[in-house]
N, C-alpha and C positions, 0 to 999 in steps of 0.2 A: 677537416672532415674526417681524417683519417684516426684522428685523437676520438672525436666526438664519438665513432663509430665503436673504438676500443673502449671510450667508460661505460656504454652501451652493455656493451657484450660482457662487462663484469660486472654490471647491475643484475644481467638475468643469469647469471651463474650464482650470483648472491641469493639472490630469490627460489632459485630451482633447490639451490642446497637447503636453506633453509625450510623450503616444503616438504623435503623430503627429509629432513631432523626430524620436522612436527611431526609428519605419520609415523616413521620410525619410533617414535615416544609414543604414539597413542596403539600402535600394534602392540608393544611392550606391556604396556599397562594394561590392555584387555589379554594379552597372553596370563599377566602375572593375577589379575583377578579368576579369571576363568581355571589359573592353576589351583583356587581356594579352593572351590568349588568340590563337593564330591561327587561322582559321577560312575556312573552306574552302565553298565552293558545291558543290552535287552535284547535277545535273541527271539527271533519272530520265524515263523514256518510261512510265506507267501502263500496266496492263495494260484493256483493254476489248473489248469484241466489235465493236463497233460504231462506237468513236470511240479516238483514241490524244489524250491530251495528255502537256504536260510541265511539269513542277511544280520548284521549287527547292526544297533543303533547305539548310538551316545545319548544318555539326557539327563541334564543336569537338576538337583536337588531343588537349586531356586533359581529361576530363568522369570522370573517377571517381578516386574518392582512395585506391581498392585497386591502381589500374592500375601496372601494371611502368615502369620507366623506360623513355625513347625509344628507349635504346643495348641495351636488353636482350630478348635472344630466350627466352622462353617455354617453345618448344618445339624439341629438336635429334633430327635423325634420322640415324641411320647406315646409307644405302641402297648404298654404294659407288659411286654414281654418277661415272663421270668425267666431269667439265665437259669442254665443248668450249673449243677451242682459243679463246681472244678474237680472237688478230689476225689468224684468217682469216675473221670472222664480215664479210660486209658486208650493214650493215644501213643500211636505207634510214631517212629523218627520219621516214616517216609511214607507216604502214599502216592500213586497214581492210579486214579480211573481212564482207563485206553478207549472205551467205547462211546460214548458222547460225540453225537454228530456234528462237524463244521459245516455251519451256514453265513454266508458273506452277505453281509446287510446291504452291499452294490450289488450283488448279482442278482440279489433278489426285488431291486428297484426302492429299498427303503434306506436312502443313504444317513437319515438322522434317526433308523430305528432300532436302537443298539440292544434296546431294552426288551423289546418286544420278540426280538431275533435273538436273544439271549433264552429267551422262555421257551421259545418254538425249539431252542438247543434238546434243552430238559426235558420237554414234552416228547419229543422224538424219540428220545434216550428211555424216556420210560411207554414205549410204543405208539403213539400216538401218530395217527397219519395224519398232520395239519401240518398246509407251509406256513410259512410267515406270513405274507400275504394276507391268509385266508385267516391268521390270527389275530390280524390286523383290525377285522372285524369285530372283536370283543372288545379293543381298547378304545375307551372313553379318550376322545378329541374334545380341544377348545380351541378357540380361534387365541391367534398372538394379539397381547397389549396392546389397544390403541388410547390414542391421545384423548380426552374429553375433556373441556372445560379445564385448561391446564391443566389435570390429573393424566396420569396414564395408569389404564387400569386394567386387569385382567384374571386369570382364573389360578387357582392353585397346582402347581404341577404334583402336589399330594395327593388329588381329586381328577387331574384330566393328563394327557399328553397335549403338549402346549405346541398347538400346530399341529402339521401331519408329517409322519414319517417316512411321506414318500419325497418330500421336499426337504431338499438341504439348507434351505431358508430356520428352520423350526427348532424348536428347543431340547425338549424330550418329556420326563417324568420320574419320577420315584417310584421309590418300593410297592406304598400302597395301590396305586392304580395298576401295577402288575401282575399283585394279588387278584385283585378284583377279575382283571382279566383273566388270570388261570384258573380260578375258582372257577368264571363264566363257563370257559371250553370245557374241564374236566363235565360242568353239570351236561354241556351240549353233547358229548360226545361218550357221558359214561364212565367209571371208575369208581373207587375207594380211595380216590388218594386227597390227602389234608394239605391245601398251599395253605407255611407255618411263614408270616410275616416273621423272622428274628431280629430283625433289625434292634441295636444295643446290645447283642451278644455281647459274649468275650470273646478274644479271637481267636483263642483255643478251639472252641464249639465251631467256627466254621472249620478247622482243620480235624474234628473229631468226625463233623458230619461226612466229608470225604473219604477216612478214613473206613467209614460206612458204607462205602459207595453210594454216597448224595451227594451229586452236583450242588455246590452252592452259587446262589445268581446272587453277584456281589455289585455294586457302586465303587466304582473310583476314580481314574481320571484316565484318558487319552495317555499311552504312552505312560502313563505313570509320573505326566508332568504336573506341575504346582498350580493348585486350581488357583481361583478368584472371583470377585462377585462382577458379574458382566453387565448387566441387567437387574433391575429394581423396577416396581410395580404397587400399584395396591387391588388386595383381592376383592373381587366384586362384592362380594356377598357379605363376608366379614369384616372388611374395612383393615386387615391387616397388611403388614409391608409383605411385598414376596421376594427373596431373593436370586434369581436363578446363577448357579456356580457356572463358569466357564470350562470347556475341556470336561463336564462328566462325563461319564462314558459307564456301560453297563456292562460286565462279563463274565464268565462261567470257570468259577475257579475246579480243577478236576487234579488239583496235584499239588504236594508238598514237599520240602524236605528239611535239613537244619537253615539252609540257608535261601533257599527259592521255592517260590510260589509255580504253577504251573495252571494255565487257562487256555481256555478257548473264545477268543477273543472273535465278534463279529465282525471284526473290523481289519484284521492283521492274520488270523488263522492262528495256530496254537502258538502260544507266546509264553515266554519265561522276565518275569521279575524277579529283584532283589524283594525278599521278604520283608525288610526292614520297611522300602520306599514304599511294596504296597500297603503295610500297617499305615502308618501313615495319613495315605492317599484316602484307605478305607474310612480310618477316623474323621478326617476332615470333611468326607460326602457322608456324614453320621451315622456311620456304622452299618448300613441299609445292607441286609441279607435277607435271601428267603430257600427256602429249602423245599421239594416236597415230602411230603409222608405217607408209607400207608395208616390208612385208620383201623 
């Protein structure tokens, strides 16, 4: 018994060693990939009533194995936009715009309205008394893809906000249905000022137009992580595929420098990117910028 008991007790010493080799090998291995990796600091301004701090984050270049490659754009748009001239752009090494309102797309109950609360940023900044909320009202809603007749089919987020943005269930939208909305308010509420759809700039012209003091409402992604296509559809009307990117996110670029971007992010409060990661990000959610103007 006493034997039996002892080849016992050096079977699960066998066993326990060897589970704990295999995790030891598998820690290693994801240490030693993740040391490939380049990775990027993201300093973020919290949002608080009372107290502001600033927190670091880590996030890595390629963290998902659906994600597009670096060199490939996602999403293309044909707005006719004619870029400005480059070589008569002078833009200075560093700008920042300091006065641009923060508004947090939770506080204000629009947890998937990043884009809409991106606009009510600008609109504020160039006087306008509208919350989000209340601008909510302008943006063109569609209901989410449902299934028919094995198709699943739905509306173009080019054309509508896909779902609502008071619901964290919901998609979001693009540039143009942004436009539409700001063009709507300014008509509702008065001005001279021109929402210029740019999307396809160079990305110099958005760093020219800050340099202006013009907020630019840009496209990129959550955190400045690696989009991917989440969601596929066909669009009602025109029978085309829709693709919705995972992780966009909508935000108010207000600052430059050789090497970081600097925003105002609905979602995070003023935030700093690697310039490299948001070029990138920008390209891959197809370059979608919008500016306003006076006329």
């Amino acid at each position: 018994m006493k034997i039996l008991k002892f080849v016992l007790a050096i079977m699960l010493i066998t066993l326990f060693t060897s589970c704990k080799s295999s995790l030891y090998v598998s820690q290693s291995s994801e240490e030693s990939l993740i040391s490939e990796e380049r990775v990027y600091a993201v300093q973020s301004e919290t949002f608080s009533e009372t107290t502001t701090t600033t927190q670091s984050t880590t996030i890595m270049m390629s963290d998902n194995p659906l994600a597009v490659d670096e060199e490939h754009t996602i999403l293309v748009f044909n707005n006719n936009y004619t870029t400005t001239n480059q070589e008569v752009l002078d833009i200075p090494a560093n700008y920042m715009i300091t006065d641009v309102p923060l508004i947090n797309q939770y506080s204000v109950g629009l947890p998937t309205g990043c884009e809409i609360v991106s606009a009510t940023m600008v609109l504020n900044h160039l006087g306008y008394d509208i919350t989000a909320t209340e601008a909510c009202d302008y943006l063109r809603q569609a209901p989410h893809p449902e299934y028919n007749d094995g198709i699943v089919t739905g509306y173009s987020p080019t054309e509508y906000f896909i779902g609502n943005p008071a619901f964290s269930s919901s998609y979001g939208c693009y540039a143009p249905v942004i436009v539409d909305a700001m063009n709507d308010i300014i008509s509702a509420y008065g001005g001279s000022y021109n929402i210029s759809d740019i999307t396809n700039c160079y990305s110099d012209e958005l760093f020219y137009y800050v340099s202006q003091d013009i907020p630019v409402i840009v496209w990129a992604t959550d955190m400045m992580l690696t989009p991917f296509i989440v969601d596929t559809w066909v669009e009602v009307n025109s029978g085309e595929r829709v693709e919705f990117i995972a992780r966009e996110h909508c935000l108010v670029l207000t600052g430059y420098d050789e090497d970081k971007v600097y925003f105002n992010c609905p979602q995070y409060g003023k935030v700093t990117y690697d310039k490299e990661v948001f070029m990138l990000r920008w390209r891959q959610l197809g370059c979608q910028a919008i500016v306003v103007l006076n006329q």
